[in-house]
C-alpha positions in Angstrom: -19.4 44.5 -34.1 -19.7 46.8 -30.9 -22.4 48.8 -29.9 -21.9 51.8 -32.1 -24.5 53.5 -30.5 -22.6 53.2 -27.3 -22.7 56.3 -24.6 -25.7 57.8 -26.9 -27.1 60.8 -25.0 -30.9 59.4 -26.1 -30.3 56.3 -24.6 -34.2 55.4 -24.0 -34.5 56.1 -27.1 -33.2 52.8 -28.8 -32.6 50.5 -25.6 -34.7 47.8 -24.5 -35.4 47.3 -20.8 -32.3 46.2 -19.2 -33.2 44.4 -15.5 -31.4 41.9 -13.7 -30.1 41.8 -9.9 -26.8 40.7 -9.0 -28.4 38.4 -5.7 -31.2 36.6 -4.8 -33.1 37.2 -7.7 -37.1 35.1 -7.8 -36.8 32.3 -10.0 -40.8 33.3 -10.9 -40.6 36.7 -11.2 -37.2 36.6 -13.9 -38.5 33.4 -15.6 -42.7 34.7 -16.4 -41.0 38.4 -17.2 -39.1 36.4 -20.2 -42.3 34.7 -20.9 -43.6 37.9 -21.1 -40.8 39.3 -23.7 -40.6 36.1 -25.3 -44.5 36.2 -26.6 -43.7 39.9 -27.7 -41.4 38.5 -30.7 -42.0 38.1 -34.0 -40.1 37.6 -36.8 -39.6 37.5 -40.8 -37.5 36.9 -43.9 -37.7 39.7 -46.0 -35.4 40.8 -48.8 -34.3 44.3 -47.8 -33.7 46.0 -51.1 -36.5 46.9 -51.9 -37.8 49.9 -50.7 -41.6 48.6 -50.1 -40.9 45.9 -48.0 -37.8 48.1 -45.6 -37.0 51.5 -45.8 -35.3 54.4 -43.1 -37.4 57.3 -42.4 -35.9 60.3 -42.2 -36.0 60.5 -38.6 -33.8 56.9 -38.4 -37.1 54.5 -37.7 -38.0 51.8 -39.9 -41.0 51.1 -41.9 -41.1 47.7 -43.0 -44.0 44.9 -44.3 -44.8 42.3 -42.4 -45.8 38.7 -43.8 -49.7 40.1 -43.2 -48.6 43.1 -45.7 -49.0 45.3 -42.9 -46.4 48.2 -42.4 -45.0 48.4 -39.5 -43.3 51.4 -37.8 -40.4 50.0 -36.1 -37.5 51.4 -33.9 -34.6 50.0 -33.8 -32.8 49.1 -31.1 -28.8 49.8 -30.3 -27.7 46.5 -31.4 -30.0 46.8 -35.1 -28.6 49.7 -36.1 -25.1 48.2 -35.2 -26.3 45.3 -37.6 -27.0 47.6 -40.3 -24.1 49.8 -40.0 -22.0 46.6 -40.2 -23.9 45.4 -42.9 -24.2 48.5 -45.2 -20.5 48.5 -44.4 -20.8 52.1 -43.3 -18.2 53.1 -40.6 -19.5 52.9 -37.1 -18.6 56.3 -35.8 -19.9 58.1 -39.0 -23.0 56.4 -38.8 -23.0 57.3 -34.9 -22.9 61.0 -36.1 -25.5 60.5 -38.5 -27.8 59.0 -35.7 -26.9 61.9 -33.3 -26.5 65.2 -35.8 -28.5 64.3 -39.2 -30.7 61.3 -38.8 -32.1 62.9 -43.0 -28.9 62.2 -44.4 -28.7 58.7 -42.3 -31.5 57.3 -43.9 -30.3 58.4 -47.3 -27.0 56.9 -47.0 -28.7 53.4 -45.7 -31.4 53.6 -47.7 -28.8 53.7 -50.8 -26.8 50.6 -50.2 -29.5 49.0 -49.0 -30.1 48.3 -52.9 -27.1 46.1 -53.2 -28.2 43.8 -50.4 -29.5 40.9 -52.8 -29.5 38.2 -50.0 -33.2 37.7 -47.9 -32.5 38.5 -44.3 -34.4 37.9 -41.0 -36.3 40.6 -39.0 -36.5 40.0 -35.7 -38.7 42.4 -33.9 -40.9 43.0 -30.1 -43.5 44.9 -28.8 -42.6 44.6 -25.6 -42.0 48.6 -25.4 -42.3 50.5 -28.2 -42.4 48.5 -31.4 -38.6 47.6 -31.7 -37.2 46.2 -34.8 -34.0 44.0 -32.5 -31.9 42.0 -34.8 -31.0 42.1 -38.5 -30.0 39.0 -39.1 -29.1 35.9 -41.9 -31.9 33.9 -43.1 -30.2 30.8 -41.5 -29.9 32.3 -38.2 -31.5 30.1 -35.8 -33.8 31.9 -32.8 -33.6 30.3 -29.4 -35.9 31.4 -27.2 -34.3 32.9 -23.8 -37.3 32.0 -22.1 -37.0 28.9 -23.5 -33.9 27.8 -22.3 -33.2 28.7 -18.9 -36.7 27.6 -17.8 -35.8 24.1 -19.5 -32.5 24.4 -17.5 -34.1 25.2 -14.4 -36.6 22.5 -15.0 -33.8 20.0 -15.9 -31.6 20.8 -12.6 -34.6 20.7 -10.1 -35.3 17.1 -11.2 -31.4 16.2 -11.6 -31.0 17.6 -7.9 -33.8 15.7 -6.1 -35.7 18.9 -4.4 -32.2 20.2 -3.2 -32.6 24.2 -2.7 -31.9 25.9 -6.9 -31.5 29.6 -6.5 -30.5 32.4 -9.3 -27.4 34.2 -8.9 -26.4 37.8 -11.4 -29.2 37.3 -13.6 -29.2 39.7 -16.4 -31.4 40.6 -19.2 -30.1 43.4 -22.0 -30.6 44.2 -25.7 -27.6 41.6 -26.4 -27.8 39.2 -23.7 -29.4 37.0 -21.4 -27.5 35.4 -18.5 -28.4 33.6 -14.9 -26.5 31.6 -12.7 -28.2 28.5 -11.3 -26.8 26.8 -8.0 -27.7 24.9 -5.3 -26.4 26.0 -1.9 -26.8 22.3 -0.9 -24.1 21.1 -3.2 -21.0 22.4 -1.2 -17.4 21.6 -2.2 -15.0 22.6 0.2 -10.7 22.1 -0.1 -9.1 20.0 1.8 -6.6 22.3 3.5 -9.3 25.0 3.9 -12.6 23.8 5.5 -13.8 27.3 5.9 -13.2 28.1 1.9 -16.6 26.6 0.8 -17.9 26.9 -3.1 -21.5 25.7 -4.5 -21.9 23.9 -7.6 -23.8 25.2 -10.4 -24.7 26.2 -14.4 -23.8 29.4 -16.3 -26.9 29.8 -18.6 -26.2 32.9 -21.0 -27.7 33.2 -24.5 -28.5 36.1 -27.7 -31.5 36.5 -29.2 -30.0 38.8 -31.7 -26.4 37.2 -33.0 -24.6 38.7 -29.9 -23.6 35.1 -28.7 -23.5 31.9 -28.8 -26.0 29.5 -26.7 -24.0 28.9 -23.2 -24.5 26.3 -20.4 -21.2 25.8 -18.5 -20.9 24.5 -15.2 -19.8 27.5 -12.4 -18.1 27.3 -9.1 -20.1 30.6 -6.7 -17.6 31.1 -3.7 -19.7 31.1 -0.6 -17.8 33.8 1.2 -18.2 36.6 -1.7 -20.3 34.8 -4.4 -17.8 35.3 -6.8 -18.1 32.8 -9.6 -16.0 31.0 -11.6 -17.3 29.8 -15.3 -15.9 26.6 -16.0 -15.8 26.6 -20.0 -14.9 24.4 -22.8 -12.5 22.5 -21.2 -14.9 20.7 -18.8 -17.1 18.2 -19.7 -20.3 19.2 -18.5 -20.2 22.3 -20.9 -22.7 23.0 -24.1 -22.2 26.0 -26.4 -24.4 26.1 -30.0 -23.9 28.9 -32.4 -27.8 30.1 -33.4 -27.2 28.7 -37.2 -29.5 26.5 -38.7 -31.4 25.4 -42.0 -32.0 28.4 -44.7 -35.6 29.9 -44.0 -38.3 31.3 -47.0 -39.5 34.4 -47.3 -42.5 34.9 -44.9 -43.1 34.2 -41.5 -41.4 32.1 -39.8 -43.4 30.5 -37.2 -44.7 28.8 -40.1 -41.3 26.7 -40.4 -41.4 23.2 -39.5 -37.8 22.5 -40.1 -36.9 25.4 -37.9 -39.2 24.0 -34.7 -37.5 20.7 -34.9 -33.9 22.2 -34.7 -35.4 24.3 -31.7 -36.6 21.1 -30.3 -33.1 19.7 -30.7 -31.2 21.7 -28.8 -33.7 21.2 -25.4 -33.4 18.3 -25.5 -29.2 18.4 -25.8 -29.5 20.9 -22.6 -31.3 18.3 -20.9 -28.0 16.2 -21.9 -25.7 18.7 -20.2 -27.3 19.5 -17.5 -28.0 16.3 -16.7 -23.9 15.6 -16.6 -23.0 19.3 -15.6 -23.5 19.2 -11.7 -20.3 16.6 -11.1 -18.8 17.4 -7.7 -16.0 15.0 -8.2 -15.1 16.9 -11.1 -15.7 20.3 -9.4 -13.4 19.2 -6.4 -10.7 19.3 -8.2 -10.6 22.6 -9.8 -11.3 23.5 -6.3 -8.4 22.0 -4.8 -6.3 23.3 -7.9 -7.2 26.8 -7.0 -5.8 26.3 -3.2 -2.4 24.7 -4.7 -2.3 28.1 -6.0 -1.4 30.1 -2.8 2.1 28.8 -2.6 2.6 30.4 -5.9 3.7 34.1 -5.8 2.8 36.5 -8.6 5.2 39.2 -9.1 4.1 42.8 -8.6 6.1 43.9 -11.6 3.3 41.8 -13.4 1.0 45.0 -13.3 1.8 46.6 -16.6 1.7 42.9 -18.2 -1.6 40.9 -17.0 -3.2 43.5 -19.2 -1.7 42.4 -22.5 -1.3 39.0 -21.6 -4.9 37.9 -20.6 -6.5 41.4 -22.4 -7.8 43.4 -19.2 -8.3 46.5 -20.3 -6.3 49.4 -18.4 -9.3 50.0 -15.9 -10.1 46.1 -15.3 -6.3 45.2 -14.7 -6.2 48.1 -11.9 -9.2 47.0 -10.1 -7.7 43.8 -10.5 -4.5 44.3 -8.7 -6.4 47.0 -6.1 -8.1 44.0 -4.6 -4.9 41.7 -4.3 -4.2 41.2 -0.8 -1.6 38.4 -1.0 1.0 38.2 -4.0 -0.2 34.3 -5.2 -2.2 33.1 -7.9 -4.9 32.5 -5.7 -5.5 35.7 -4.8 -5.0 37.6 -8.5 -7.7 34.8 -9.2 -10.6 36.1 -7.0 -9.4 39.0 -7.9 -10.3 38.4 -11.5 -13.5 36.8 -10.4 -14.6 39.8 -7.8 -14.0 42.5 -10.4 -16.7 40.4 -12.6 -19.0 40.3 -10.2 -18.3 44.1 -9.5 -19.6 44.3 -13.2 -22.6 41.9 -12.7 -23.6 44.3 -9.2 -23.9 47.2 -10.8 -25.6 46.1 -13.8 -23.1 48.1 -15.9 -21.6 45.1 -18.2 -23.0 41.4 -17.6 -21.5 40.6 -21.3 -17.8 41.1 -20.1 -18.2 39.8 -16.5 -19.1 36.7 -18.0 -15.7 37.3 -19.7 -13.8 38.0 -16.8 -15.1 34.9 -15.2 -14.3 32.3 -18.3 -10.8 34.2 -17.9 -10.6 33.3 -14.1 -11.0 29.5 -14.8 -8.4 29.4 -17.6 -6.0 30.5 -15.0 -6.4 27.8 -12.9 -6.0 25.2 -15.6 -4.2 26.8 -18.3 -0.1 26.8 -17.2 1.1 28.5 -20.1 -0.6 31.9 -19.7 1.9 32.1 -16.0 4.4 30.7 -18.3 4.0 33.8 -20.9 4.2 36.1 -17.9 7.4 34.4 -16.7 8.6 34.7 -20.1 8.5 38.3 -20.4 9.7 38.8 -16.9 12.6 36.9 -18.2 12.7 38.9 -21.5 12.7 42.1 -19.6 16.1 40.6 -17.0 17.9 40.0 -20.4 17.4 43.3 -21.9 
């Protein structure tokens, strides 16, 4: 579910850090800050319906036993009590106004169906901050560590790159999300009928820590001229994504599980696979050379009011969109897709949907039938 704690006036209050930068970001400083967050976790089965082991204070924090039999205060963070909201099937915006207005009658109301939760569930909490209780989450739910990953990644595409240059591009870090670009400004594609429209080769790394998202690596095309990037998804073959599910855990800690290391283990050593595969030029050159067939196809302007519904911009998106247009092609609307994500990943306001808006921008170059669907309704709307 969304954020229902979304535009909360007390936003320190039950958000993480958020950091990132949009460029240049130090490959050392990013990766040892993760490090840093990464040795902060710990987390637990516990079965929640008991009040001794998790319970809401009246104030909306958490006081819950750790495998020790400590108690620990926690708070939770935006995304946790979104979890439990979801969970205790209690409406989103009248738990919002609980959290905001009556935080006494919150903890009644989740302390009450809390009861009928039979199933164990996994507590993932940091005391990075404040003590923050971050995920709530199944007992098969698998943790991979962001740390974890894009320093394997990076690792993986400095050897498989022979001491070419690897810099980060809109790296991000949020209560959801973790994403960084990783591209080599010595790998330079460049279209044949446009030697000054150069493009460098690289991964998409993105993962959640807290059942946001999927595990992502994806190769990505950064255009030299306005690092815009385009996320090349499913459809290519150097592409990896791994939903965080794994083998059933037991009550207690989990660091003790040997079943659960191995499947950790597992998936390294498939993103040394994929990145190994992911940097293909030849493959890369032609997306490239796709996306400059597209200026000889126009776009209609009358498309405005339909890009929205069709590819699902929402009303602000498809206007910033068609603001930056400066010639009525394909090519064009597609950097303008791309240049409105990275608008998104620059300001630091919404890395989870730029990575969106990118994925979109690549199934425009290679997906005919969403220009067929806005043909079609152009062709709906000359019949009526």
């Amino acid at each position: 579910m969304d954020n229902v704690l979304e535009g909360n006036q007390n936003q320190e209050d039950y958000q993480m850090v958020v950091f990132g930068d949009g460029y240049g970001t130090k490959i050392p400083e990013y990766i040892e800050r993760l490090r840093t967050i990464d040795q902060t976790r710990r987390d637990w089965i516990s079965y929640l319906n008991e009040p001794q082991t998790f319970h809401m204070e009246t104030d909306g924090t958490i006081l819950a036993t750790d495998p020790d039999g400590q108690i620990q205060k926690l708070f939770p963070t935006y995304w946790a009590h979104g979890q439990i909201a979801e969970m205790l099937k209690i409406p989103s915006a009248y738990y919002l106004r609980m959290l905001r207005e009556d935080t006494d009658l919150l903890s009644k109301n989740v302390n009450r169906w809390l009861q009928n939760i039979n199933s164990p569930k996994m507590l993932r909490t940091s005391v990075y901050q404040k003590n923050r209780l971050i995920a709530v989450l199944s007992d098969r739910y698998l943790p991979i560590s962001n740390f974890k990953v894009l320093n394997y990644a990076l690792t993986t595409a400095s050897n498989k790159l022979e001491g070419r240059n690897i810099s980060l591009h809109n790296t991000y870090f949020t209560d959801k999300l973790m994403t960084a670009t990783i591209y080599s400004t010595d790998l330079k594609i460049t279209p044949t009928q446009d030697s000054k429209d150069t493009y460098y080769l690289g991964l998409h790394v993105s993962n959640s820590e807290v059942g946001y998202a999927s595990l992502e690596i994806m190769p990505v095309l950064v255009r030299m001229v306005c690092t815009n990037g385009m996320i090349m998804d499913k459809q290519y073959h150097g592409s990896y994504t791994r939903r965080h599910i794994g083998s059933k855990n037991t009550i207690g800690d989990i660091l003790s599980s040997e079943t659960m290391r191995k499947e950790q283990d597992y998936v390294l050593s498939v993103i040394n696979d994929i990145v190994q595969s992911a940097f293909d030029i030849d493959q890369a050159q032609i997306t490239v050379e796709k996306l400059q067939e597209m200026k000889q196809k126009a776009i209609k302007a009358e498309w405005i009011n339909r890009t929205s519904e069709v590819m699902g911009f929402s009303e602000q998106e498809n206007k910033a969109i068609w603001d930056k247009i400066a010639n009525n092609n394909r090519h064009d609307f597609i950097q303008a897709v791309t240049s409105t994500a990275n608008d998104l990943l620059r300001d630091g306001k919404k890395p989870e949907r730029a990575t969106e808006l990118q994925k979109k921008a690549y199934k425009l170059v290679n997906d005919e039938t969403i220009w067929e669907k806005l043909e079609a309704k152009d062709s709906n709307t000359e019949g009526e």
